[in-house]
N, CA, C and O atoms as a printed pandas DataFrame, in Angstrom:
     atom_number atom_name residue_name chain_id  residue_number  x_coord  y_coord  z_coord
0              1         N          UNK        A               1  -29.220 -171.828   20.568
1              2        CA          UNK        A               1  -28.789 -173.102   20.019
2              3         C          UNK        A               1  -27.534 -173.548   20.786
3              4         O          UNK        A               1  -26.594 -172.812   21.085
4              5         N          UNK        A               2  -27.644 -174.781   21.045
5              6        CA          UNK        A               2  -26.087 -175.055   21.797
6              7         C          UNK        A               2  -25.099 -175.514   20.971
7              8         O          UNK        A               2  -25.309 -175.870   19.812
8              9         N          UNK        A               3  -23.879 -175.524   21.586
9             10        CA          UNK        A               3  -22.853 -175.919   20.828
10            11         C          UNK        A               3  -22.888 -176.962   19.547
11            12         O          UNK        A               3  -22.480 -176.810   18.395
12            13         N          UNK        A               4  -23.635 -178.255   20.296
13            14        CA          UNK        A               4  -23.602 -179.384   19.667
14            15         C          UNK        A               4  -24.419 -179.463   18.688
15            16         O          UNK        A               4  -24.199 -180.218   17.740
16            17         N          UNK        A               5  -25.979 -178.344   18.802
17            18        CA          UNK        A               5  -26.579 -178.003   17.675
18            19         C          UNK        A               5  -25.707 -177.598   16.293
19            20         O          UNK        A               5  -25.811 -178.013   15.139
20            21         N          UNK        A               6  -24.880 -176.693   16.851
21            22        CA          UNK        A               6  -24.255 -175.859   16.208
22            23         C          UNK        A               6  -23.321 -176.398   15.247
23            24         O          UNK        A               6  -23.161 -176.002   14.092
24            25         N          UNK        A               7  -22.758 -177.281   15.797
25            26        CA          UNK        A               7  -21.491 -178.243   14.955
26            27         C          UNK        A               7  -22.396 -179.383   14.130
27            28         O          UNK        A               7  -22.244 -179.555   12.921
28            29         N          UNK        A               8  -23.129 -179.961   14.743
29            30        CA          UNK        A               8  -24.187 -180.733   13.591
30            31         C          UNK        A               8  -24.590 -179.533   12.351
31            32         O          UNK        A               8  -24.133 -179.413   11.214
32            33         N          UNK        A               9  -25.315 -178.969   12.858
33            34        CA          UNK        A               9  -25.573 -178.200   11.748
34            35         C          UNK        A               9  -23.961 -177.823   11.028
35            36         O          UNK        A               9  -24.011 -178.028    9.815
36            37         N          UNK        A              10  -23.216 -177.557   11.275
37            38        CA          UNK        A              10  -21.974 -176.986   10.695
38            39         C          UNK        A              10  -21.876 -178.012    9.876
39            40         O          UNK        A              10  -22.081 -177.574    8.744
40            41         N          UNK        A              11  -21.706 -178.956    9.850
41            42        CA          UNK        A              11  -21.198 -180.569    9.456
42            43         C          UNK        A              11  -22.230 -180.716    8.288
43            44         O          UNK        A              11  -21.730 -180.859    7.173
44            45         N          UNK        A              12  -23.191 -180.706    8.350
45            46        CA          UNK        A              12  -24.343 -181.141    7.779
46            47         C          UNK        A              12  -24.466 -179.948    6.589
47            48         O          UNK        A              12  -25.081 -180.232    5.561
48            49         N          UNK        A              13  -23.928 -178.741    6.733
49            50        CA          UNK        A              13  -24.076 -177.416    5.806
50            51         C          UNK        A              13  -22.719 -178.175    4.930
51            52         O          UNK        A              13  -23.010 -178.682    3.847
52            53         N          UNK        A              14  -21.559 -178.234    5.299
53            54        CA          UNK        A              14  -20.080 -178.715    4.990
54            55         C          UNK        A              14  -20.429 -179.658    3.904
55            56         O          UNK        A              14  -19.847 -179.505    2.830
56            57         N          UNK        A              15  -21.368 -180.694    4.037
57            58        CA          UNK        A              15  -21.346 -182.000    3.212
58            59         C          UNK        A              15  -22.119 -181.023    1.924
59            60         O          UNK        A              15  -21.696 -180.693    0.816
60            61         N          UNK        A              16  -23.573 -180.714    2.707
61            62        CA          UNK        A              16  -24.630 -180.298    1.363
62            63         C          UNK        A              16  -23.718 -179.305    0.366
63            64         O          UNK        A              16  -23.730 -179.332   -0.865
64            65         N          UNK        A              17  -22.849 -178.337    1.305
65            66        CA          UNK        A              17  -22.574 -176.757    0.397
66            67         C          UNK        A              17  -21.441 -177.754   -0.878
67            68         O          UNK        A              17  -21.294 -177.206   -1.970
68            69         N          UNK        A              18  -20.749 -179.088   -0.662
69            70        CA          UNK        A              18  -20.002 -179.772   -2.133
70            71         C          UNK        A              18  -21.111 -180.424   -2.693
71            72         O          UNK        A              18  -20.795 -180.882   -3.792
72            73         N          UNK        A              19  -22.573 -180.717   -2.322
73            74        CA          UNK        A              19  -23.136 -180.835   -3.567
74            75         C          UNK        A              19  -23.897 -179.828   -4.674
75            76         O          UNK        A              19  -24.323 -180.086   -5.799
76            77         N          UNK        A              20  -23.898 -178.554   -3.893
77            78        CA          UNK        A              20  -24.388 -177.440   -4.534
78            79         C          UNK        A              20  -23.047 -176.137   -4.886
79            80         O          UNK        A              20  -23.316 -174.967   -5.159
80            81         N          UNK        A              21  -21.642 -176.699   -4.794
81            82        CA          UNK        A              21  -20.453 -176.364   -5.048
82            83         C          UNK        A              21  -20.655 -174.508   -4.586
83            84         O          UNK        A              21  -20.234 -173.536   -5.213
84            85         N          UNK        A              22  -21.313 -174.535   -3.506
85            86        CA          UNK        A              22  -21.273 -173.241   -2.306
86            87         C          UNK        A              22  -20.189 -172.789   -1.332
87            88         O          UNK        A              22  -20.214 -172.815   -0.101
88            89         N          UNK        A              23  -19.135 -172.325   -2.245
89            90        CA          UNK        A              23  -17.701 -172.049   -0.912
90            91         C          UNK        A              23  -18.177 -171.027   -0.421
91            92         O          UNK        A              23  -17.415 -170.627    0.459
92            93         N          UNK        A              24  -19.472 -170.082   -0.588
93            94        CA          UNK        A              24  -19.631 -169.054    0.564
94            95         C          UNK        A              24  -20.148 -169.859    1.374
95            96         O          UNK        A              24  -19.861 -169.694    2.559
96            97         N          UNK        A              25  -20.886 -170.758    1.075
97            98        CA          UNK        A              25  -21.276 -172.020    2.273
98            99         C          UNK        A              25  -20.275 -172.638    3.097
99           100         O          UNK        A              25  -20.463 -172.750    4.308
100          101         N          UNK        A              26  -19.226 -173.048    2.540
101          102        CA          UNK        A              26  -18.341 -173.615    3.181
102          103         C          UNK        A              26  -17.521 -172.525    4.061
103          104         O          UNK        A              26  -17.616 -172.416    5.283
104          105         N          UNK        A              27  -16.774 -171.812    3.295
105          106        CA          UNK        A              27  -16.225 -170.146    4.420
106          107         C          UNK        A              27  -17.216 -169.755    5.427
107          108         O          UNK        A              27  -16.674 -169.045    6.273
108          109         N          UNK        A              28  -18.402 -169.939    5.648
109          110        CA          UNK        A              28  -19.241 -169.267    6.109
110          111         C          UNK        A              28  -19.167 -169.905    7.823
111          112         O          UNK        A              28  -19.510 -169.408    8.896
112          113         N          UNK        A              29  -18.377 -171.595    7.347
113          114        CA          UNK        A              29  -18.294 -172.422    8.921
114          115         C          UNK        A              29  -17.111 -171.609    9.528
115          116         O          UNK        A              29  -16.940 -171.464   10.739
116          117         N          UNK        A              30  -16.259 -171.061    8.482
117          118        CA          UNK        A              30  -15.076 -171.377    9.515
118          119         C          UNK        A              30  -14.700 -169.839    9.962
119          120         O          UNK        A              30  -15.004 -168.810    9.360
120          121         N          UNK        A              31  -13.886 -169.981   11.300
121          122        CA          UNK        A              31  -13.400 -168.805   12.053
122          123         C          UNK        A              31  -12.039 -167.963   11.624
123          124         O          UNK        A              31  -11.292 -168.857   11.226
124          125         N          UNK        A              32  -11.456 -166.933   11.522
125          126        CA          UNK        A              32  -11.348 -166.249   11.137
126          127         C          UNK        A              32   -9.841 -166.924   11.044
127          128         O          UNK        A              32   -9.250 -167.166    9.992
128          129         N          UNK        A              33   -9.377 -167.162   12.311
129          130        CA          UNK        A              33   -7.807 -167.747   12.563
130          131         C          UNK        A              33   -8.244 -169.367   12.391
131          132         O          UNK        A              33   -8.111 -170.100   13.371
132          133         N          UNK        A              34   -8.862 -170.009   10.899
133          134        CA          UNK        A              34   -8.680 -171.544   11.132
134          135         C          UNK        A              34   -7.265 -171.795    9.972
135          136         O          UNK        A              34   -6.385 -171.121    9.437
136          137         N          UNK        A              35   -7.685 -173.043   10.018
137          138        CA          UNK        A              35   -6.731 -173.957    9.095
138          139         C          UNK        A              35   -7.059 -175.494    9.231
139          140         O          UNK        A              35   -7.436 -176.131   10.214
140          141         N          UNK        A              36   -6.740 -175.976    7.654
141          142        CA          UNK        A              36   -6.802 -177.084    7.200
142          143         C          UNK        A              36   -5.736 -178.013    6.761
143          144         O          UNK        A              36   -4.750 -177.706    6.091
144          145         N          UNK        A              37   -6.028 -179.117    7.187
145          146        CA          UNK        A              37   -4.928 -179.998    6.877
146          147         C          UNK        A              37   -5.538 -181.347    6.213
147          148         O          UNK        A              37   -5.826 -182.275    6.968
148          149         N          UNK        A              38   -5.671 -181.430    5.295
149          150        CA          UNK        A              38   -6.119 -181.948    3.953
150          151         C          UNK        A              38   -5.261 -182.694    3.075
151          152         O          UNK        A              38   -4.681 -181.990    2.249
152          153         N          UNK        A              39   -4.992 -184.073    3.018
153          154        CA          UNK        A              39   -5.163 -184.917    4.143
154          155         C          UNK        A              39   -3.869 -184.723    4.968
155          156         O          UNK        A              39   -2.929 -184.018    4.600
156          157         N          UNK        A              40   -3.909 -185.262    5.857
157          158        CA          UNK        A              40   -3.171 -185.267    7.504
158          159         C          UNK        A              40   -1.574 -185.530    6.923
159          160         O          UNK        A              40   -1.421 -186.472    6.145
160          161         N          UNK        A              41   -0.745 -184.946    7.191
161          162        CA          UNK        A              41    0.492 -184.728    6.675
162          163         C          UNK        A              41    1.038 -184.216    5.338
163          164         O          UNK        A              41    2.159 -184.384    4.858
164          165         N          UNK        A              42    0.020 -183.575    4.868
165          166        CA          UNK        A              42    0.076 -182.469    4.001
166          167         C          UNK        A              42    0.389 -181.181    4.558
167          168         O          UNK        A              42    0.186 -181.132    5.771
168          169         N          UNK        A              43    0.867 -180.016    3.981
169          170        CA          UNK        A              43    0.994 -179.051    4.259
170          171         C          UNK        A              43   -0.083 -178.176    4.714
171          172         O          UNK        A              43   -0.828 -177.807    3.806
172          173         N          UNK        A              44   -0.406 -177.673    6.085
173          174        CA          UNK        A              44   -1.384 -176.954    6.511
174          175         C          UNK        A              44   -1.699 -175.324    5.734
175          176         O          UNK        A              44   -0.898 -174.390    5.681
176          177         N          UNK        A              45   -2.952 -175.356    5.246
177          178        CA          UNK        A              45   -3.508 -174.638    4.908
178          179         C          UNK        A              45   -3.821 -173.572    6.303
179          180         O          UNK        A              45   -4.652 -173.897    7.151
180          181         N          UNK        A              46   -2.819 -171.927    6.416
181          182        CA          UNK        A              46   -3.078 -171.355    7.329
182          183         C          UNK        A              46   -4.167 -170.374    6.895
183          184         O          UNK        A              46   -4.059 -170.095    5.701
184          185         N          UNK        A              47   -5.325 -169.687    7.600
185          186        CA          UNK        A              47   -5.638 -168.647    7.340
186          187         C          UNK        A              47   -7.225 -169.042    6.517
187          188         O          UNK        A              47   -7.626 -170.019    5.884
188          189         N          UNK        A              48   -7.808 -167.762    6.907
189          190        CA          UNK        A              48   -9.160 -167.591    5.682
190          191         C          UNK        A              48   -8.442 -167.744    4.275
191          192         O          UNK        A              48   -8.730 -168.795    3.703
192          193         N          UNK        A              49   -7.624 -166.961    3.647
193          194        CA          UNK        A              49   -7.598 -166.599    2.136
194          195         C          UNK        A              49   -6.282 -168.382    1.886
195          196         O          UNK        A              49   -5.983 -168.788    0.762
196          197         N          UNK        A              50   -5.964 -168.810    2.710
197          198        CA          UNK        A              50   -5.803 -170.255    1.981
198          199         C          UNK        A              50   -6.372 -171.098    2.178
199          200         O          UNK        A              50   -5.983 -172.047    1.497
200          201         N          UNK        A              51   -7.536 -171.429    3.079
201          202        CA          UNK        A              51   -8.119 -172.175    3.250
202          203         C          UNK        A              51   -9.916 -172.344    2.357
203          204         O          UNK        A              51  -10.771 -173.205    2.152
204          205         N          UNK        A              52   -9.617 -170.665    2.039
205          206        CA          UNK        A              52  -10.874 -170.232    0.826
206          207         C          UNK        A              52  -10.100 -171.139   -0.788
207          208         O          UNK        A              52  -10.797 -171.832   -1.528
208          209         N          UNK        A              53   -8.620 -170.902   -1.011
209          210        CA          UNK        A              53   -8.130 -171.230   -1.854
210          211         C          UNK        A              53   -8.243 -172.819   -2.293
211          212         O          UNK        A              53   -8.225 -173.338   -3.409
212          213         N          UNK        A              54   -8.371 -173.396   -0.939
213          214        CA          UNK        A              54   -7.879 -175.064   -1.041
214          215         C          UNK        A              54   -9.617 -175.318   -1.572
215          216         O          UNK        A              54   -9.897 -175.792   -2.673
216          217         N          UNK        A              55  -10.519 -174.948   -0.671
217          218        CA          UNK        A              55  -11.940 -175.302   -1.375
218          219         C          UNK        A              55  -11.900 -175.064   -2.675
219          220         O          UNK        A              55  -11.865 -175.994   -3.481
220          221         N          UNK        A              56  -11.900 -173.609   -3.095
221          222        CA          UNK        A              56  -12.187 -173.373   -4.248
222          223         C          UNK        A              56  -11.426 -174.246   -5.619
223          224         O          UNK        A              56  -11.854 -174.296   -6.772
224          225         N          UNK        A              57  -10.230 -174.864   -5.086
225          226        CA          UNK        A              57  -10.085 -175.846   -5.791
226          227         C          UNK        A              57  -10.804 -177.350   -6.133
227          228         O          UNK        A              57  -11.073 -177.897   -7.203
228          229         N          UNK        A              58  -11.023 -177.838   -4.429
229          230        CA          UNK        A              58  -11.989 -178.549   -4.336
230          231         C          UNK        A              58  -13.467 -178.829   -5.200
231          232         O          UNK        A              58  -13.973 -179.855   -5.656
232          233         N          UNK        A              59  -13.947 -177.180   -5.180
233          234        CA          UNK        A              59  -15.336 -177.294   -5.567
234          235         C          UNK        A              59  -14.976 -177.501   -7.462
235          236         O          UNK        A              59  -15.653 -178.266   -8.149
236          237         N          UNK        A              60  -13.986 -176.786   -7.952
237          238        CA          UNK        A              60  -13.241 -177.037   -9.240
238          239         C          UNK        A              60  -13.483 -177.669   -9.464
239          240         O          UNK        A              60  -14.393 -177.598  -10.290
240          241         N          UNK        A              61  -13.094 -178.835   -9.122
241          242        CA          UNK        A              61  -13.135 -180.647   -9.198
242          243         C          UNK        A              61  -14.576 -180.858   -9.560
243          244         O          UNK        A              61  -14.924 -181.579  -10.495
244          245         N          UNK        A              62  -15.472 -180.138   -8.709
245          246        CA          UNK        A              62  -16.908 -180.531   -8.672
246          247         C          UNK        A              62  -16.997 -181.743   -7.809
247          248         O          UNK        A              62  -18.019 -182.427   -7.860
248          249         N          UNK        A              63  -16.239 -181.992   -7.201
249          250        CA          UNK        A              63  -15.937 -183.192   -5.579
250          251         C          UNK        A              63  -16.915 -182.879   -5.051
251          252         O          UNK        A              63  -17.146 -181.744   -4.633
252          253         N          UNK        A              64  -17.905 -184.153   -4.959
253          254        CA          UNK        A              64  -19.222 -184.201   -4.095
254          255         C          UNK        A              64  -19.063 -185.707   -2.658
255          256         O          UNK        A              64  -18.472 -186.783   -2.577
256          257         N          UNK        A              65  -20.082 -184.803   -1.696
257          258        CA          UNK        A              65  -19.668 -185.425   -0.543
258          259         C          UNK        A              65  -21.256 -186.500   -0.231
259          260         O          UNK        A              65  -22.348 -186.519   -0.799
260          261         N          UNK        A              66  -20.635 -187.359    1.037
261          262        CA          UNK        A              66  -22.032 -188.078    1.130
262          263         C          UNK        A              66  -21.771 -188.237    2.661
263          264         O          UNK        A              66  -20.639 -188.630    2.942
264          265         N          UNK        A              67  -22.636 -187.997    3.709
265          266        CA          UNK        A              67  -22.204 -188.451    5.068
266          267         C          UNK        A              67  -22.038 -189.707    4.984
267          268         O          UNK        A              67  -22.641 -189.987    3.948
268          269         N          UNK        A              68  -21.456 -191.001    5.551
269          270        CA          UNK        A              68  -21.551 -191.925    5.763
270          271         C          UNK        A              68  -22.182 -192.628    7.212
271          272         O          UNK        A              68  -22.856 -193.651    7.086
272          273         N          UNK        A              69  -22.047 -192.299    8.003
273          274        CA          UNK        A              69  -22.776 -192.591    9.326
274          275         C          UNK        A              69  -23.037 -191.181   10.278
275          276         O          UNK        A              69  -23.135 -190.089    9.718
276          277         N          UNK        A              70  -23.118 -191.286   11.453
277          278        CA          UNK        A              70  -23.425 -190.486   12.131
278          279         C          UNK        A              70  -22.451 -189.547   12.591
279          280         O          UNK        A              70  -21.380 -190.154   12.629
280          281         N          UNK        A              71  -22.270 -188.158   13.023
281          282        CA          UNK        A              71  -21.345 -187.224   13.204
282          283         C          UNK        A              71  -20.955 -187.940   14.937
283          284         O          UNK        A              71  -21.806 -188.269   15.764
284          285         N          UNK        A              72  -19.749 -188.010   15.072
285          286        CA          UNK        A              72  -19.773 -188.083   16.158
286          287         C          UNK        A              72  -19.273 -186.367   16.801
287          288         O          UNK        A              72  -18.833 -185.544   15.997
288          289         N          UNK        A              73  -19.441 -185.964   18.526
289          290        CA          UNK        A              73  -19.370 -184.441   18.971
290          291         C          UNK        A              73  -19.030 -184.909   20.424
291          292         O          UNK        A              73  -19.792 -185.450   21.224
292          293         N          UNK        A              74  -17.881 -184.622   20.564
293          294        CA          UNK        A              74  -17.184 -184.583   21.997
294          295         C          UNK        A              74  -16.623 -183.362   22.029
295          296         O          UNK        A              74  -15.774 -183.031   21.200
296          297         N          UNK        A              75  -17.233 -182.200   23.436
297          298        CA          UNK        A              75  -17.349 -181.576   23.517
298          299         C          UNK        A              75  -16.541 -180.242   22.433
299          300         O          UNK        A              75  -17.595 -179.886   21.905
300          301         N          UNK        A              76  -15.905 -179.694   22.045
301          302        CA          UNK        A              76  -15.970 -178.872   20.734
302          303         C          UNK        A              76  -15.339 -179.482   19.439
303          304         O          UNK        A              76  -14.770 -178.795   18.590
304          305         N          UNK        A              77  -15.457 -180.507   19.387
305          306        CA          UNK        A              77  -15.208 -181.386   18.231
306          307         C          UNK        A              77  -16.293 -182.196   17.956
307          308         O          UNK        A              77  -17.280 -182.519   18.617
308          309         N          UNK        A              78  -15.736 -182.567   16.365
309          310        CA          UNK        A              78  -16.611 -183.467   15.579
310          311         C          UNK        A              78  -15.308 -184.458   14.849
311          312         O          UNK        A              78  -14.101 -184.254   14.719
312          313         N          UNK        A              79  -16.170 -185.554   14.480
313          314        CA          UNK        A              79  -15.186 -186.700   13.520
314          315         C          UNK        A              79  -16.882 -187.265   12.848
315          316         O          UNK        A              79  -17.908 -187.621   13.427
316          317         N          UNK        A              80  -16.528 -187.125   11.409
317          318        CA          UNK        A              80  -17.847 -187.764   11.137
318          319         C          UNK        A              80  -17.024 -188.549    9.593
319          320         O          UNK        A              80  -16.106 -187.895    9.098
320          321         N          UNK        A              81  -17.304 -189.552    9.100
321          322        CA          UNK        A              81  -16.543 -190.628    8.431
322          323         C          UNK        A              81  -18.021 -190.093    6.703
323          324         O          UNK        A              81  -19.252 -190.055    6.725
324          325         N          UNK        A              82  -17.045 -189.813    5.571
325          326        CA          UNK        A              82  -17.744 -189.491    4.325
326          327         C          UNK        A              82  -17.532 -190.069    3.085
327          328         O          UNK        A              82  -16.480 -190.705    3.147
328          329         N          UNK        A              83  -18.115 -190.161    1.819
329          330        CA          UNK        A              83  -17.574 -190.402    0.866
330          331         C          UNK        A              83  -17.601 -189.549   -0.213
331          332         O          UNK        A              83  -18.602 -189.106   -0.776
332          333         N          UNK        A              84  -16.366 -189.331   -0.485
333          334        CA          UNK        A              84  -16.067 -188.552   -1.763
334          335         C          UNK        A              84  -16.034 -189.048   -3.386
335          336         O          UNK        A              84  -15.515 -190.065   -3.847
336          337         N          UNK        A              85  -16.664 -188.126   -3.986
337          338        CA          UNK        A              85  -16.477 -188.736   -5.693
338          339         C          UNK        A              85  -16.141 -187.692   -6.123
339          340         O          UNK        A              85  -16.536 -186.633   -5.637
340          341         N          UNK        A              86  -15.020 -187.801   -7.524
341          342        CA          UNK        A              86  -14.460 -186.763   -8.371
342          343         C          UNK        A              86  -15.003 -187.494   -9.709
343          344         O          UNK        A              86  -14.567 -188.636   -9.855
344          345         N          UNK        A              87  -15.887 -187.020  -10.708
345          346        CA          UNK        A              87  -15.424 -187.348  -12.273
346          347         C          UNK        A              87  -13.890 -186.944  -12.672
347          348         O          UNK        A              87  -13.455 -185.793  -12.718
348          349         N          UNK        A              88  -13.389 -187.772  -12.864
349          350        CA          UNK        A              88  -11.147 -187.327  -13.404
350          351         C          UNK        A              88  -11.399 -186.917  -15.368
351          352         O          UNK        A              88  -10.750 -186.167  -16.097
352          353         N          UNK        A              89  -12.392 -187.642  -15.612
353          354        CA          UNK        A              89  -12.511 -187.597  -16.976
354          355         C          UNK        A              89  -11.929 -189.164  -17.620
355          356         O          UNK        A              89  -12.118 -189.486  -18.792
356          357         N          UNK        A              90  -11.296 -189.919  -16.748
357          358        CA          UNK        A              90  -10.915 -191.094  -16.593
358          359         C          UNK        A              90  -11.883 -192.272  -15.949
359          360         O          UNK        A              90  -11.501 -193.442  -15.972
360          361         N          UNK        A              91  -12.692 -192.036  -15.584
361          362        CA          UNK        A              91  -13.694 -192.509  -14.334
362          363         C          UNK        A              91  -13.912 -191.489  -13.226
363          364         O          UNK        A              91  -13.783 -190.270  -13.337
364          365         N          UNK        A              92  -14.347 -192.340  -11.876
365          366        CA          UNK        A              92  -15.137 -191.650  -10.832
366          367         C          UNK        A              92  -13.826 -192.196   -9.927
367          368         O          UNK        A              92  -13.543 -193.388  -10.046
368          369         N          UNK        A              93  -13.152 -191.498   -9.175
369          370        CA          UNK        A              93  -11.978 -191.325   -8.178
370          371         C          UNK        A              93  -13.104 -191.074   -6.667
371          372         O          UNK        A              93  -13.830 -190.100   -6.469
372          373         N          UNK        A              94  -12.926 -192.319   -5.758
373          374        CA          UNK        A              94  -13.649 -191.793   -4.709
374          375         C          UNK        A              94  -12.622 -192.303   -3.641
375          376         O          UNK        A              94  -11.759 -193.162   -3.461
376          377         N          UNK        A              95  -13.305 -191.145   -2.992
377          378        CA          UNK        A              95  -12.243 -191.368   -0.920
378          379         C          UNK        A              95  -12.906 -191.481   -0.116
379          380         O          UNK        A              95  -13.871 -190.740   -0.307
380          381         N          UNK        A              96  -12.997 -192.042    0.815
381          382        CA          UNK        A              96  -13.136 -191.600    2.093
382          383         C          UNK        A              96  -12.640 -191.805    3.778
383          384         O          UNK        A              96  -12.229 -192.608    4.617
384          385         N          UNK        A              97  -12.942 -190.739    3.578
385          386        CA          UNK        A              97  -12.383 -190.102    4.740
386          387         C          UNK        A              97  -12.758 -189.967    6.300
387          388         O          UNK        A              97  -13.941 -190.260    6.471
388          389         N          UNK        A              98  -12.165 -189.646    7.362
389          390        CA          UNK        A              98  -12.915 -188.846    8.328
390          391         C          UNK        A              98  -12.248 -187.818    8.215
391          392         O          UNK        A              98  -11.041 -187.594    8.127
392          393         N          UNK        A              99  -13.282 -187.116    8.228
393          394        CA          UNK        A              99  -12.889 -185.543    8.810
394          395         C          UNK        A              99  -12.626 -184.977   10.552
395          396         O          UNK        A              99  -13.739 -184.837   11.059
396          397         N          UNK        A             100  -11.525 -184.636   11.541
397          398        CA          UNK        A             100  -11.831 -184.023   12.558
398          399         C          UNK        A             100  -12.150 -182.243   12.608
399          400         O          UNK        A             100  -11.357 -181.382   12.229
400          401         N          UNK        A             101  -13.559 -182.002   13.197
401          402        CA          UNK        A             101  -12.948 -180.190   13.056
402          403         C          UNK        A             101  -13.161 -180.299   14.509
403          404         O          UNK        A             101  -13.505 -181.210   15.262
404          405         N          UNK        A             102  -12.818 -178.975   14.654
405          406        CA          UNK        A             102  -12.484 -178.383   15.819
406          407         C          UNK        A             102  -13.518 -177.068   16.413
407          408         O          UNK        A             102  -12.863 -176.149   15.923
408          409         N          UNK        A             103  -14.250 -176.626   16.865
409          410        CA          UNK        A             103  -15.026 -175.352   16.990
410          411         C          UNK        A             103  -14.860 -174.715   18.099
411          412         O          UNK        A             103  -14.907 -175.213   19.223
412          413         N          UNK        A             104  -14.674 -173.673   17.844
413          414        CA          UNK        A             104  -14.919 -172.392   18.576
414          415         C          UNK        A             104  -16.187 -172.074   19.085
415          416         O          UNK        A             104  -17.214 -172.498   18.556
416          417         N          UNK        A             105  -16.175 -170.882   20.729
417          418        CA          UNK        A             105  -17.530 -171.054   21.439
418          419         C          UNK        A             105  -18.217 -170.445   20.878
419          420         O          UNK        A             105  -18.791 -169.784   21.744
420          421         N          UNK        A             106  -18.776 -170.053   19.518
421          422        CA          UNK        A             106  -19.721 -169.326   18.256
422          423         C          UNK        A             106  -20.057 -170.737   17.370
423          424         O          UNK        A             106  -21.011 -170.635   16.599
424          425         N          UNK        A             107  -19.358 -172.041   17.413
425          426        CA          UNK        A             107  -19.728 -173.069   16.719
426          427         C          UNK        A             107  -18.968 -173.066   15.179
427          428         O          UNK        A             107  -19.279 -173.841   14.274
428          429         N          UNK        A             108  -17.871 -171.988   15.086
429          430        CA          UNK        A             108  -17.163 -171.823   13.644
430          431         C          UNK        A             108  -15.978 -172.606   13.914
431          432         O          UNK        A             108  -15.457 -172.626   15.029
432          433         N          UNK        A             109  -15.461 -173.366   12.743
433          434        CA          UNK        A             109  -14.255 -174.181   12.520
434          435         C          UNK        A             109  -12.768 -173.400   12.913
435          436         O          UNK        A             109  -12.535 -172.340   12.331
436          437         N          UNK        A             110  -12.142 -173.731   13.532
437          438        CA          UNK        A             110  -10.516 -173.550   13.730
438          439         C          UNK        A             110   -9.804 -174.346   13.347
439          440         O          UNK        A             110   -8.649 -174.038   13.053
440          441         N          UNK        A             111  -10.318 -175.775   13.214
441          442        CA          UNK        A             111   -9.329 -176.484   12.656
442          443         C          UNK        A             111  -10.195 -177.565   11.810
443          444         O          UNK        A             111  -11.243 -178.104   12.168
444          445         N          UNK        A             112   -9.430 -177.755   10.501
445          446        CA          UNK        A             112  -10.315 -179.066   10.040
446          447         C          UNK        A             112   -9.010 -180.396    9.920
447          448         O          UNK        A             112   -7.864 -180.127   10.281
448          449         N          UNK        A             113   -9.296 -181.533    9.484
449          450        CA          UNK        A             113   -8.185 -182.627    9.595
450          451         C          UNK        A             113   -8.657 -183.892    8.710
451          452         O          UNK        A             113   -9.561 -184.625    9.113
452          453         N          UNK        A             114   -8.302 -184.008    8.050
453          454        CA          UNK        A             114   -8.721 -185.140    6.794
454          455         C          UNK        A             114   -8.230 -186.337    7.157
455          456         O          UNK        A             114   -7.108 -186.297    6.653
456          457         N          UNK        A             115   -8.346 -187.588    7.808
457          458        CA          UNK        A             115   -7.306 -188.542    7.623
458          459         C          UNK        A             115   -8.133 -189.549    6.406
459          460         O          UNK        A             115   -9.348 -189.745    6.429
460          461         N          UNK        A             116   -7.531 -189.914    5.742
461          462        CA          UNK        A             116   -7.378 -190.829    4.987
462          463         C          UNK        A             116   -5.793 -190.657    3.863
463          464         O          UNK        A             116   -5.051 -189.697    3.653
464          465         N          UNK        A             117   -5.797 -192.095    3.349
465          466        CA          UNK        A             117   -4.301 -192.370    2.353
466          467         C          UNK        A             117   -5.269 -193.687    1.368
467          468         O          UNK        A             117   -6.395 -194.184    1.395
468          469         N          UNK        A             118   -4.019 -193.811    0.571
469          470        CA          UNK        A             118   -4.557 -194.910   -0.578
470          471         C          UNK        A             118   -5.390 -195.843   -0.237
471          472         O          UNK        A             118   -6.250 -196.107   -1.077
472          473         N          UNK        A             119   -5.403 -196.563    0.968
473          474        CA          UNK        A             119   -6.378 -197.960    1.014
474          475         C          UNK        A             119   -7.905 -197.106    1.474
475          476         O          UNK        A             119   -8.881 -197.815    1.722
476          477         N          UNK        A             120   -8.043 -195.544    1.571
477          478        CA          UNK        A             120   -9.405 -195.141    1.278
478          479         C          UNK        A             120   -9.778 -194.355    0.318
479          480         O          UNK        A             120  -10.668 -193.509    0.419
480          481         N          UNK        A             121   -8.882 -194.672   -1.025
481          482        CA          UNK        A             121   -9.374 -194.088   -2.253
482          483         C          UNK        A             121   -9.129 -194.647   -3.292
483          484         O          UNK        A             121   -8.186 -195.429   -3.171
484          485         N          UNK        A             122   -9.567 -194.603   -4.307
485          486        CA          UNK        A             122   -9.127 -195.201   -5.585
486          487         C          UNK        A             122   -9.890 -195.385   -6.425
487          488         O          UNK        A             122  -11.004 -195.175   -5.945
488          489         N          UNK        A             123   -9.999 -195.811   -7.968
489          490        CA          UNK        A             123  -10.969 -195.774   -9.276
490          491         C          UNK        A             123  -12.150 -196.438   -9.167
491          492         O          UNK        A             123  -11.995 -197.650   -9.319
492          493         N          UNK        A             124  -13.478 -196.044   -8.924
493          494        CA          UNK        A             124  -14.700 -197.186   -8.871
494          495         C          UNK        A             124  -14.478 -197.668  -10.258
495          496         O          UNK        A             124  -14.159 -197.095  -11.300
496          497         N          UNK        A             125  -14.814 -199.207   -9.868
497          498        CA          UNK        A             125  -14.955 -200.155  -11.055
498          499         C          UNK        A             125  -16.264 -200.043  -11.822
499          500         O          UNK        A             125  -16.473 -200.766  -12.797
């Protein structure tokens, strides 16, 4: 499988494993030395055991994902643009985002990168 197989598929496991709330799915992308930065000027999540931590909060939420267009893959990266929904118990809180990751020559995550801020989230009406 080549690289670019590899990161599609990675991407495509990433979205499905928050609708079936699978963090062995999600740990399963990433490489041993990654980290997350969730969203982008937040404090980086170093390591497997905090970056297992930040999902497992995530999946908490029960935060489900939706691709929105196509992954883009320049050579060991991806940026693919998603939408997020949380039930708050208040309504449905949705974001979205792009995600950048980063892969290693095995196709596992080293780095992930959230950008979005307020004008891509807020209460569906």
């Amino acid at each position: 499988m080549s690289l670019e197989e590899k990161i599609t598929a990675a991407v495509n496991t990433y979205i499905d494993a928050f609708q079936t709330s699978d963090l062995a799915a999600i740990m399963s992308l990433y490489a041993d030395d990654c980290c997350v930065e969730d969203p982008v000027g937040s404090p980086v999540k170093q390591g497997r055991a905090a970056v297992e931590e930040f999902y497992k909060s995530a999946l908490a939420m029960n935060v489900k994902l939706q691709l929105e267009s196509e992954i883009r893959i320049a050579g060991n990266e991806a940026a693919f643009a998603f939408t997020g929904e949380v039930d708050t118990g208040d309504g449905i809180m949705t974001f979205r985002p792009i995600d950048v990751m980063v892969f290693n020559d095995e196709g596992k995550v080293t780095s992930m990168r959230a950008f979005f801020g307020p004008t891509n989230s807020g209460m569906k009406a």
